[in-house]
C-alpha positions in Angstrom: 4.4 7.1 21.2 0.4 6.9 20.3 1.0 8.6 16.8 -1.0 7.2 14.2 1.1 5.1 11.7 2.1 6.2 8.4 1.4 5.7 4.7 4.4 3.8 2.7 5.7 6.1 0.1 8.2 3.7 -1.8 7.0 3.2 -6.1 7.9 -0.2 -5.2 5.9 -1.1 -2.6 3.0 -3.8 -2.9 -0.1 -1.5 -2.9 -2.4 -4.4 -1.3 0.1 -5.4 1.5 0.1 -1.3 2.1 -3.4 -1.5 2.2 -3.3 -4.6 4.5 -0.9 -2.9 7.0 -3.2 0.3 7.1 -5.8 -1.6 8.3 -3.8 -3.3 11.0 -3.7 0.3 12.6 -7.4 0.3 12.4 -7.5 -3.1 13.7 -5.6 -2.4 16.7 -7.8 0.3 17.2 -11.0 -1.5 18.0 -9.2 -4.1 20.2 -7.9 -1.2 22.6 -11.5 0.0 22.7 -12.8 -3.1 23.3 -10.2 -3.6 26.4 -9.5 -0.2 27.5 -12.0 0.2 30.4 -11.1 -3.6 31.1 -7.3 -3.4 31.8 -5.3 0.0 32.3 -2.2 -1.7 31.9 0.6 -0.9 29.3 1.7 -3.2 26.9 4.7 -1.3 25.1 6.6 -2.5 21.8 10.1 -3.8 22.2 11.1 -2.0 18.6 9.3 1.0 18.9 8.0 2.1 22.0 4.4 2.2 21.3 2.1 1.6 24.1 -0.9 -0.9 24.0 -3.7 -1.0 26.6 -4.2 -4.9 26.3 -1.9 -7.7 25.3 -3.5 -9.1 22.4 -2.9 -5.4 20.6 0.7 -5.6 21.3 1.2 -9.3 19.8 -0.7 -8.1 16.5 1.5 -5.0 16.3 4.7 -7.0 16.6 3.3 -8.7 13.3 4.2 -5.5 11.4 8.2 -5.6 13.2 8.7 -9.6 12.2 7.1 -9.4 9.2 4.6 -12.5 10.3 1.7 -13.2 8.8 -0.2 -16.6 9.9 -3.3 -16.5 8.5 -2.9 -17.7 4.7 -5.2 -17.8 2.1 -6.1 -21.3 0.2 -6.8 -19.5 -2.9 -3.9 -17.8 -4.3 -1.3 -18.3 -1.0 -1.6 -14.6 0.1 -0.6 -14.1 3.8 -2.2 -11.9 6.5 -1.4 -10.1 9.6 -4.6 -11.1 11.1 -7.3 -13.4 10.8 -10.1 -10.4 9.6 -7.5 -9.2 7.0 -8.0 -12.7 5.9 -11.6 -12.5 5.7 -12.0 -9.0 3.9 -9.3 -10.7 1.4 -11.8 -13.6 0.6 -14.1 -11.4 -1.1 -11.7 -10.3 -3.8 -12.0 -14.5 -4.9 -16.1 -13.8 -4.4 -15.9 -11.1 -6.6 -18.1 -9.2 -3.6 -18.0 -5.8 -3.9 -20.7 -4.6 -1.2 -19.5 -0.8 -0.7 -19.8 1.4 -3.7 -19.0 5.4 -4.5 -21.8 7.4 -4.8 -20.0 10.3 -7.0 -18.6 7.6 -9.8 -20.0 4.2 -8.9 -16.4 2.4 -8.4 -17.3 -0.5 -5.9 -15.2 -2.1 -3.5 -14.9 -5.0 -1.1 -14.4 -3.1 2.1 -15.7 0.1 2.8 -11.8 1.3 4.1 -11.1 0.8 0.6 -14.3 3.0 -0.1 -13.8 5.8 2.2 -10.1 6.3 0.8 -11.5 6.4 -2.7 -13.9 9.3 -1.6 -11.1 11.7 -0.7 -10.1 11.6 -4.4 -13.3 12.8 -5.4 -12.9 15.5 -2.1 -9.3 16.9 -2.6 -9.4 16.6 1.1 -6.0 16.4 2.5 -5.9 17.7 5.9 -2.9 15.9 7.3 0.3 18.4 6.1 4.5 17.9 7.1 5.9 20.7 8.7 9.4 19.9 7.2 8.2 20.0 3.4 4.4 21.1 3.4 3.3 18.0 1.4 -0.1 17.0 2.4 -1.8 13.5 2.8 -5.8 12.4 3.6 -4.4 10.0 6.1 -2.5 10.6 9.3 -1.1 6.8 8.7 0.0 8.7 5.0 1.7 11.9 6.7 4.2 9.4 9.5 5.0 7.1 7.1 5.9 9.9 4.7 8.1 12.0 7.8 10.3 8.8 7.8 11.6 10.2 4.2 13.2 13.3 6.4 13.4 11.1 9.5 15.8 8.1 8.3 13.9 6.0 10.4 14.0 2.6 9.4 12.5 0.5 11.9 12.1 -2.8 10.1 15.0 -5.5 10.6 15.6 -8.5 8.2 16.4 -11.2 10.8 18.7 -12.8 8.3 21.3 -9.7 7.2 21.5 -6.6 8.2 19.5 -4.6 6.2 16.7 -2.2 7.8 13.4 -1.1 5.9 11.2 2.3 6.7 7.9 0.2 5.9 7.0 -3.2 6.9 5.9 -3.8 3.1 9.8 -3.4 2.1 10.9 -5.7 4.7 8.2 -8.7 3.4 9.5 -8.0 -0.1 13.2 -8.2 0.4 12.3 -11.8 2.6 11.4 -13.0 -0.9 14.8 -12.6 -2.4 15.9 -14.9 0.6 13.0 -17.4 0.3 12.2 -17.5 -3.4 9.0 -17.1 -2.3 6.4 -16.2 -5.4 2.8 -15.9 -4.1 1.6 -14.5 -6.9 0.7 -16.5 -10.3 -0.5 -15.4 -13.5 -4.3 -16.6 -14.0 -3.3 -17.1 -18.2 0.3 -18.6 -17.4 2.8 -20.5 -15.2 4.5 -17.3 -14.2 4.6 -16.4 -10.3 5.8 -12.8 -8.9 7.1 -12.3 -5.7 5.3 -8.3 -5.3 1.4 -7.9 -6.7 2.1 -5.0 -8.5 4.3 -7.3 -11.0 1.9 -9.4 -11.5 -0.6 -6.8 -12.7 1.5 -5.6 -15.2 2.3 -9.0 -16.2 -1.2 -9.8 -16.9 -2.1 -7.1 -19.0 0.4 -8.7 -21.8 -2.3 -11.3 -21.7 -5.1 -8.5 -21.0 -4.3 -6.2 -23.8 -5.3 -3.6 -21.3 -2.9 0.0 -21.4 -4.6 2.1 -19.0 -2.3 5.2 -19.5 -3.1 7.2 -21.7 -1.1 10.7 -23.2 -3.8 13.3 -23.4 -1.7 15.0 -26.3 -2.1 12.2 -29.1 -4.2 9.1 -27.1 -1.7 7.1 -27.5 -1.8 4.3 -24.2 0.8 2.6 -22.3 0.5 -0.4 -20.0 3.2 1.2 -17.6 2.7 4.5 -16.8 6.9 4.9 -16.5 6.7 4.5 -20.7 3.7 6.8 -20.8 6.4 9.1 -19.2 8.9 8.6 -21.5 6.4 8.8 -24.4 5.4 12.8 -23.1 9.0 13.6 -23.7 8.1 13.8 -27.4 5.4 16.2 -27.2 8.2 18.4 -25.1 10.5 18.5 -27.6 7.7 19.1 -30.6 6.3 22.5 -28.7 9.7 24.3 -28.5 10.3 22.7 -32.8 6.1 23.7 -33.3 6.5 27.7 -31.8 10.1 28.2 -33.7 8.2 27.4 -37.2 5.6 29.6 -36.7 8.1 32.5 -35.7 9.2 32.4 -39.5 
């Protein structure tokens, strides 16, 4: 019950709570080796199973089952597992970006974030599923991707019965219950329930169409009508080769 947690896989998920809950792991893993030579005793979750050396672990990891997140952030709202999540999240509002890639220069505000980023740059991916042979740089990526063949959905809503694979789910479907909207646009009024909406919000205001077809240059702000947009160039090859047959 030690294995390493897994990497949401949904399109829909919010990529900084993923991010957030990734770190938990980490998180949890410095606590137990803090505490491990102090106390031999097993903690084990009431959901899942997974065994804790030390109590304080345990209550953190319950966070990711309930959905919990007390620490708040008196800038934009945004909620944390845990107090440190809280304080890497700060320097997003400083702007601090302290940990920067050596092959492109990118910079981030935690050096996770960094080490992640390097493995594009690497191809690395040395974590592979035995059912389907996809491969992930993370073993946290690889179990939360095994729940696709699994069916495990070990998240509860409290409130109905509906049960979510990742945690992320679970905290987004709470908002249809709540109303809660966390996120507001920095040019208007509007608020978002889920991050990723509000990026793509903003870049109405922005301008800013970061996908870009390699065929003609035309860019998209969503890369879903950058997909639609290639269909074109699929069915001008098959028109483009018949021509020059004549």
């Amino acid at each position: 019950m030690s294995d390493p947690e897994p990497c949401r896989m949904k399109h829909t998920e919010d990529p900084e709570e993923q991010r957030d809950l990734m770190e938990e792991s980490e998180e949890l893993s410095e606590v137990e080796e803090e505490h491990h030579r102090k106390d031999e005793k097993s903690f084990s979750c009431s959901q899942c199973g997974k065994s804790f050396t030390c109590k304080k672990s345990l209550k953190i990891h319950m966070r990711v089952h309930t959905g919990e997140k007390p620490f708040s952030c008196d800038q934009c709202g945004k909620t944390f597992l845990s107090a440190s999540h809280l304080k890497r999240h700060l320097r997003v509002h400083m702007k601090e970006k302290p940990h920067s890639c050596s092959v492109c220069g990118k910079s981030f505000s935690q050096l996770q974030t960094l080490q992640r980023h390097q493995k594009t740059h690497t191809g690395v991916r040395e974590y592979m599923c035995f059912e389907c042979e996809k491969t992930f740089t993370t073993a946290e990526c690889l179990k939360r991707h095994q729940r696709i063949h699994t069916g495990e959905k070990p998240y509860k809503f409290s409130h109905c019965d509906k049960r979510f694979s990742v945690s992320t789910d679970l905290k987004t479907h709470e908002r249809i219950h709540t109303g809660e909207k966390p996120y507001k646009c920095s040019h208007c009024d509007k608020r978002f329930s889920v991050s990723a909406n509000l990026k793509r919000h903003e870049m109405n205001h922005t301008g800013e169409k970061p996908h870009t077809c390699d065929q003609c240059g035309k860019s998209f702000s969503v890369k879903t009508h950058l997909n639609r947009h290639m269909k074109v160039h699929a069915v001008e090859k098959p028109h483009q080769h018949s021509l020059r047959s004549w």
